[in-house]
Each structure stands twice: as structure tokens, then as C-alpha cells.
FIMARTOR-513356 format. One record per residue (C-alpha): residue in three letters; x, y negated, z negated. Coordinates in steps of 0.1 Angstrom, whole numbers, plus 2048, in hexadecimal, padded with zeros to 3 digits. Each point is the difference from the previous one (the first is absolute). Layout:
N
alaXYZ;...
//
This chain:
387
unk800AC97E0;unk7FF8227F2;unk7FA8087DB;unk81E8037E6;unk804827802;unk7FD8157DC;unk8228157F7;unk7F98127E3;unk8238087F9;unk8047D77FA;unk7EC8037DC;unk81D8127ED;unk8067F97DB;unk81A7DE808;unk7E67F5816;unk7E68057E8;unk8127EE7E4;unk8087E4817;unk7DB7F8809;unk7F68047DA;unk8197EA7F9;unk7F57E681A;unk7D98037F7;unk80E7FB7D6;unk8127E080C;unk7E67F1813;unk7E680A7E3;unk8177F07E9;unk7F87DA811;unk7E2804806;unk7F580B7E2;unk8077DB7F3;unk7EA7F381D;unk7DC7FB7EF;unk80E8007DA;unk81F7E5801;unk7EA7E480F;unk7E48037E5;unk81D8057E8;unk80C7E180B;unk7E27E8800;unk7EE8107E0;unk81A8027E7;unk81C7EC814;unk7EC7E6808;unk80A7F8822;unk7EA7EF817;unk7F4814821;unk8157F0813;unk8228077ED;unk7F1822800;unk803800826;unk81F7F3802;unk80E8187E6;unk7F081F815;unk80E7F1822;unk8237FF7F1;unk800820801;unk7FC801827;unk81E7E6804;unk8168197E8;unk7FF81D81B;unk8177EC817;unk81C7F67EB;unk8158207FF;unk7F580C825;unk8197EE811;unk81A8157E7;unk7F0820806;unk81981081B;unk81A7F87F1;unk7FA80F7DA;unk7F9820810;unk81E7FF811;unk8167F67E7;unk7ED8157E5;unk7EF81E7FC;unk7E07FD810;unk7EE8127E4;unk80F7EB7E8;unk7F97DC809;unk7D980F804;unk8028107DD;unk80F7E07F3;unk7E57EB80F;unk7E98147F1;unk80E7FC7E2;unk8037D9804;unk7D9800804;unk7F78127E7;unk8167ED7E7;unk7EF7DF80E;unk7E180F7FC;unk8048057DB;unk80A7DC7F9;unk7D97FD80A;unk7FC8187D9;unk8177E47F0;unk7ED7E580F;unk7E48127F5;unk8087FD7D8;unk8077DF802;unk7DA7FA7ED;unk80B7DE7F3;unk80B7F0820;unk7F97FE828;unk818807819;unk80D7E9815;unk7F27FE824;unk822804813;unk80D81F7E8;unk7E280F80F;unk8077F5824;unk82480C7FB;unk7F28207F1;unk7EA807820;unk81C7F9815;unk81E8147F5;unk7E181C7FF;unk7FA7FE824;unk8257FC807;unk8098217EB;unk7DE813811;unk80C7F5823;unk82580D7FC;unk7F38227F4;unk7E380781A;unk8167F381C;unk81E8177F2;unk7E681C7F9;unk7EE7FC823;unk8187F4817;unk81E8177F9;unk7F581F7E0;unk7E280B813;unk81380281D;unk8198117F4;unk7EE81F7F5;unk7F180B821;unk80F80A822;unk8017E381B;unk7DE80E815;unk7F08017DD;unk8077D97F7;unk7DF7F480B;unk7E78147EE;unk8187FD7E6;unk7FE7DA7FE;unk7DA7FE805;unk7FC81B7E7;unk8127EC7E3;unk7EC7E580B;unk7DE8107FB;unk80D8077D9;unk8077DC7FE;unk7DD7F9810;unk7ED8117E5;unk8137F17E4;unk7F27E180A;unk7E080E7F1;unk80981A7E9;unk81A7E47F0;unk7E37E27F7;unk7E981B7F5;unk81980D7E7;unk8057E07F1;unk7E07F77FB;unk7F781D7F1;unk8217FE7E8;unk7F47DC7FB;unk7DD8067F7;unk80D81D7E3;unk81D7F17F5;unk80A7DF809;unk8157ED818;unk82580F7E9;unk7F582680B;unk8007F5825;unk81F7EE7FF;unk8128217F0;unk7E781481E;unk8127EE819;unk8227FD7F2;unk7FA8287FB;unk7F6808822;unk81F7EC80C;unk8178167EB;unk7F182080E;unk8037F9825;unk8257FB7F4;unk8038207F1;unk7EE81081E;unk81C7F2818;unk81B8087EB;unk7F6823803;unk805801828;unk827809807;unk80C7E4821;unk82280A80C;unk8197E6806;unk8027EB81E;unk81C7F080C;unk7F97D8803;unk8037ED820;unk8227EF803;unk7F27DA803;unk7DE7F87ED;unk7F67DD7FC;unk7F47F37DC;unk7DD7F480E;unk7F680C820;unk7DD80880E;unk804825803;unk7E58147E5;unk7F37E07FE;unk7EF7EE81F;unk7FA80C821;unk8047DF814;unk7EB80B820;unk7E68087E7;unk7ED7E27F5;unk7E2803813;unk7F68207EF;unk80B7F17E3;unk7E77DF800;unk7E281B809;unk80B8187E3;unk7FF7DF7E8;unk7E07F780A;unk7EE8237F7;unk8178047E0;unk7F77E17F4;unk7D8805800;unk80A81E7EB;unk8137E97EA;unk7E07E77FC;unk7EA81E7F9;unk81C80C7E5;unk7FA7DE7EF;unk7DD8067FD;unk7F780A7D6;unk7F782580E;unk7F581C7E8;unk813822801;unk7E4810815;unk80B7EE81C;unk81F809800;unk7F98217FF;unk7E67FF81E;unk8207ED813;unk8138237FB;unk7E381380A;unk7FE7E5820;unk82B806806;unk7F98247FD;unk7E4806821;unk81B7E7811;unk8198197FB;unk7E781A80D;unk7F37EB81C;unk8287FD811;unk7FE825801;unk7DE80880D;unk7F07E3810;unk81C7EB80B;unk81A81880B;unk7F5802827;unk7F07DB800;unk80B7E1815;unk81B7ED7EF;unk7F07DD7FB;unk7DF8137F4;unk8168057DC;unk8077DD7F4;unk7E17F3811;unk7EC8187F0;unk8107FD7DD;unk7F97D9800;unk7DF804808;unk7F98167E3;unk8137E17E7;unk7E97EB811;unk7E38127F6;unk80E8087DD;unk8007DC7FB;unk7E07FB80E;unk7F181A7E4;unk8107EE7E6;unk7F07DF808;unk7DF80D7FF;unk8038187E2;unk8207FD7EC;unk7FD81E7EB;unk7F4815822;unk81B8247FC;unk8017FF82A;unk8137E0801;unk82080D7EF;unk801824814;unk8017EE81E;unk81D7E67F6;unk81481D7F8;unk7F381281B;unk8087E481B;unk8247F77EC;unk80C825804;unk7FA800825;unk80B7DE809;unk8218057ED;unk80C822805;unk7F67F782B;unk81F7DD7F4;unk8178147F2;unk7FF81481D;unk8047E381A;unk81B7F17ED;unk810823806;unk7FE803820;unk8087D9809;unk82380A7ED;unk81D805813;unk81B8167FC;unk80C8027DE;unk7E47EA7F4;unk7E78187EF;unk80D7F47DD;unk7FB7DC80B;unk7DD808811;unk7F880B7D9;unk8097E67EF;unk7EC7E7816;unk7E08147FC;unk8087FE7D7;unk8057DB805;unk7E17F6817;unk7EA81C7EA;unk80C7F27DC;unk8027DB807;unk7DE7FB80D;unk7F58127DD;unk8107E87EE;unk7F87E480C;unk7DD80A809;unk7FC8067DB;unk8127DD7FA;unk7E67EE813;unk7EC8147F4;unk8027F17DB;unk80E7DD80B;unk7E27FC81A;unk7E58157F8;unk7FB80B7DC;unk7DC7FF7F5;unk7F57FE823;unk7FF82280C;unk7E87F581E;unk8187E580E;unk81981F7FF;unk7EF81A811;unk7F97E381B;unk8247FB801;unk80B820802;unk7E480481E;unk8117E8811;unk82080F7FA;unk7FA82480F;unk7E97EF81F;unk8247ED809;unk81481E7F9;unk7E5817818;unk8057E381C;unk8247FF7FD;unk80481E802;unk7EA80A81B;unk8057E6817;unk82A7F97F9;unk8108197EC;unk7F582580B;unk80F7F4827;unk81B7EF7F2;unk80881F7EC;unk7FC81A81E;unk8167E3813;unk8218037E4;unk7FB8237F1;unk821816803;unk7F38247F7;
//
């Protein structure tokens, strides 16, 4: 399978605001990833556990407005439901500030559950809108894919650049100033997509309320269960109580995988990519069991999570059919963001204060994922792929 070609002429100014939009969203969640759960069991007093719970809601939340997704872009502007998602997260994310100056009382465990999970239903709505149907909308059709796995790489670095920004806002000012950092990015991925101009498009005459288009590709499932697996040892490591340095090095290790798709992967054997990606998470995790504070253990997690997840998003592309590419997007979000949430869930339900039983999990997590995939999934794929 040949490389996603570069078009220069893709990276105009509406495509540029859409992909700074998409990596401010995606910042804007994951900023709350290593400061809400502290938040929540030092001054909320919430037991690991809840904590786990409250951070898997957020995983459950993606799914509730999926099914609804087709059909508010039809019957709406597209631009606008995004925008108004947006706008729904960010205002749930400041009810996180008023929570915050309650000082003479807790908050109850299930306004927190709710919290996370009308978050992940508003983030879900807006990245499928903004991935499935904006980005796409930009670019000419022989342009779509390196569209898509562009945006995708944006969102990919968030992942670090997002947790590294709130701890360092948390560390200088305190848990408020991240809530408002987060609320803040939200607000300015809005403003960033209400700068790009979409021309009206005609509706299709008969559009079910829920349906499963932009929102699951039923043939998919199998790439799905091996994208969970990987995402969710990312998830376990997320829950870890990581310093800012290490997030830092995980840009610097998502950065040489960005370099290594264009120089030392472009003309190599198809399985070699995945393989070779979990591999280098199995030894990340093998350098953080034997020295924790070791800087090569986090360039090579984001090293091996930037190749094995730009080489998905390109399966799920191609094992699209026609008319499908939207749906093939949202999957990948799905798989991608669900095993982080509930890798950081059990993460904090299972594992707190035992980081060794966690990298040991998460060991065994990416040896089944490596098997899966190399002994069921890459045939299966080449079996059912469409492009």
C-alpha cells in the first residue's frame, strides 16, 4: 500500500484554520487529563476508584450523540452544530470553575460523572462533525486522505502538548487557571472555524434521526478491538502522576514518528509499521519498569503511538466503502479516544500507587495487541479492504 501522497495546494488558509481548530479542541480535553483527577481526590475527596469511574465517563459520553450525527448535519448547518458543540463543551467545562469555588462543600460523585459524560458527548459531536464532514469539505476529493490523516496528526500531538499545558498552568496557578485554559482553547478552535466560509448544501431528501452513518462503520470492528487495545495502554500510562518533562519528550517521540512515515517507512512492507510500532511500546514500557524517571521511555511511547495510529487511521480508510470516509473517521476517533479513557479509568480504579502492576499490565496489553494483530488482523484487513 502506497504512502498518502503530499499536495501542497491542500494547506490553504481554511485548511489551516480547520486543523488549528481540531489540534485547540483536542488540547482543550486533554488538558484536564492529569489535573482533574488529582483535583478530584485532593480537594474533592474522592476515592481512586470514583476517580476512575468519573474519568471513564467520559469514554461512555462519546457515543451518545453519534448515532444523531448524520442527521444534525443534514438538517443543520454543518459548521454550526460543530461550533455549537464546541460551545456546549466549553460551557460544561466551566461548571468544573464553579465547582471549583465551592471551598465549603464536596461535590457530589454523580454531578461529576454527569459532568464527564455530557464532556465526552459534546467533544465526540464536534470531532466527528469537524473530522468526518469540515475537513472534508475543504479539500478536493483526491486530496481527502492526506487530508484526514493530516488533521489527525494535529490531534496526535495535542495529546501531549494538551497534559503538559496543564500541568504547567497547574503548577503556577492552580487548578481555576486550567479550567479557563481549557474553556479558552475551546472557544478559539470556535472562532478558528467560524472564520472558514462552507457554501450551502442541499440535504438528502430522507435522513433518519439515528442512524450509523458518521458514526460506526459496522464491517469495522476488528480494527476497532486492535485500535482499543493500543489506545488504552496509552490511557494507563496517561494515569500515571507524570511530570511535565515527559510530556514533552512524548512530543519530541510523536515528532521522529512523523519523520520516520516519510523517510524510513514510506517504501517498507505493510505489516513491518504496526509491528514495528508495538515493539517500540513494548520497550518503552520495559524502560519504565526498570528506571521510571529514564527520558528514553517516553520518546519511544510517542514515538511508537504516532506510527501505530496514523498506519489505523489509514486502514480504517481504505476498509471504507463508498461514501464511507466520514464514517471510517469517526470509528478511528472512537477506538483511539475510548481506549484512553478507559485506560486512564483503570488506570485510577485498578492501579493507583502501583505504578509497577501498571506498566505490567500495560505489557501485557501491547504483547496481545502485537499478536492480534500479527497473526488475525493485518490478513483480515488485506482480506476486506476496499481502496
Amino acid at each position: 500500500m502506497k504512502e498518502t501522497p503530499v499536495h501542497i495546494k491542500l494547506w490553504h488558509k481554511d485548511f489551516w484554520l480547520l486543523v488549528m481548530a481540531c489540534l485547540l479542541l483536542t488540547m482543550s480535553a486533554c488538558m484536564l487529563i492529569p489535573v482533574v483527577p488529582s483535583w478530584l481526590m485532593q480537594t474533592e475527596g474522592f476515592t481512586p476508584e470514583e476517580t476512575g469511574m468519573a474519568m471513564g465517563a467520559f469514554g461512555v459520553g462519546l457515543y451518545l450523540l453519534g448515532a444523531q450525527c448524520s442527521w444534525l448535519v443534514q438538517r443543520c448547518r454543518r459548521n454550526a452544530v460543530c461550533m455549537l458543540a464546541i460551545l456546549a463543551m466549553a460551557l460544561d467545562i466551566l461548571v468544573l470553575w464553579y465547582f471549583d469555588g465551592l471551598h465549603a462543600e464536596f461535590v457530589d460523585f454523580w454531578l461529576i460523572v454527569l459532568h464527564r459524560l455530557l464532556l465526552g458527548a459534546a467533544f465526540g459531536l464536534a470531532q466527528m462533525v469537524l473530522s468526518s464532514t469540515l475537513i472534508i469539505d475543504t479539500c478536493e476529493s483526491y486530496q481527502r486522505t492526506e487530508a484526514n490523516c493530516s488533521a489527525a496528526w494535529f490531534s496526535r500531538f495535542a495529546l501531549a502538548m494538551g497534559p503538559l499545558a496543564g500541568l504547567l498552568i497547574y503548577a503556577t496557578m492552580g487548578f481555576d487557571k486550567v479550567v479557563l485554559g481549557s474553556a479558552g482553547c475551546a472557544l478559539l478552535s470556535v472562532i478558528f472555524i467560524k472564520l472558514v466560509s462552507f457554501p450551502f448544501r442541499a440535504p438528502e431528501e430522507v435522513v433518519c434521526v439515528a442512524s450509523l452513518d458518521r458514526f460506526i462503520l459496522p464491517h469495522g470492528f476488528v480494527l476497532f478491538g486492535n485500535l482499543l487495545l493500543v489506545s488504552m495502554v496509552a490511557g494507563l500510562l496517561l494515569s500515571l502522576p507524570l511530570q511535565p518533562l515527559f510530556y514533552a519528550l512524548l512530543t519530541a517521540g510523536l515528532l521522529l514518528a512523523l519523520l520516520s512515515r516519510r523517510f524510513v517507512f514510506r517504501h517498507a512492507e505493510l505489516k513491518s509499521e504496526v509491528v514495528s510500532g508495538l515493539i517500540l511500546m513494548v520497550a518503552a514500557l520495559l524502560v519504565l519498569l526498570t528506571s521510571s524517571q529514564s527520558p528514553v521511555a517516553p520518546v519511544l511511547a510517542g514515538l511508537s503511538l504516532g506510527i501505530v495510529g496514523s498506519r489505523f487511521l489509514l486502514f480504517f480508510i481504505k476498509l471504507s466503502h463508498h461514501c464511507q470516509r466520514g464514517t471510517s473517521q469517526s470509528m478511528f476517533f472512537l477506538g483511539w479516544e475510548t481506549g484512553l479513557a478507559f485506560g486512564i479509568a483503570i488506570g485510577y480504579g485498578l492501579f493507583f500507587g502501583q505504578p509497577g502492576l501498571l506498566v505490567k499490565a500495560g505489557l501485557v496489553l501491547t504483547v496481545i495487541s502485537l499478536l492480534l494483530y500479527h497473526f488475525f488482523t493485518h490478513s483480515w484487513f488485506l482480506r476486506n479492504k476496499n481502496r
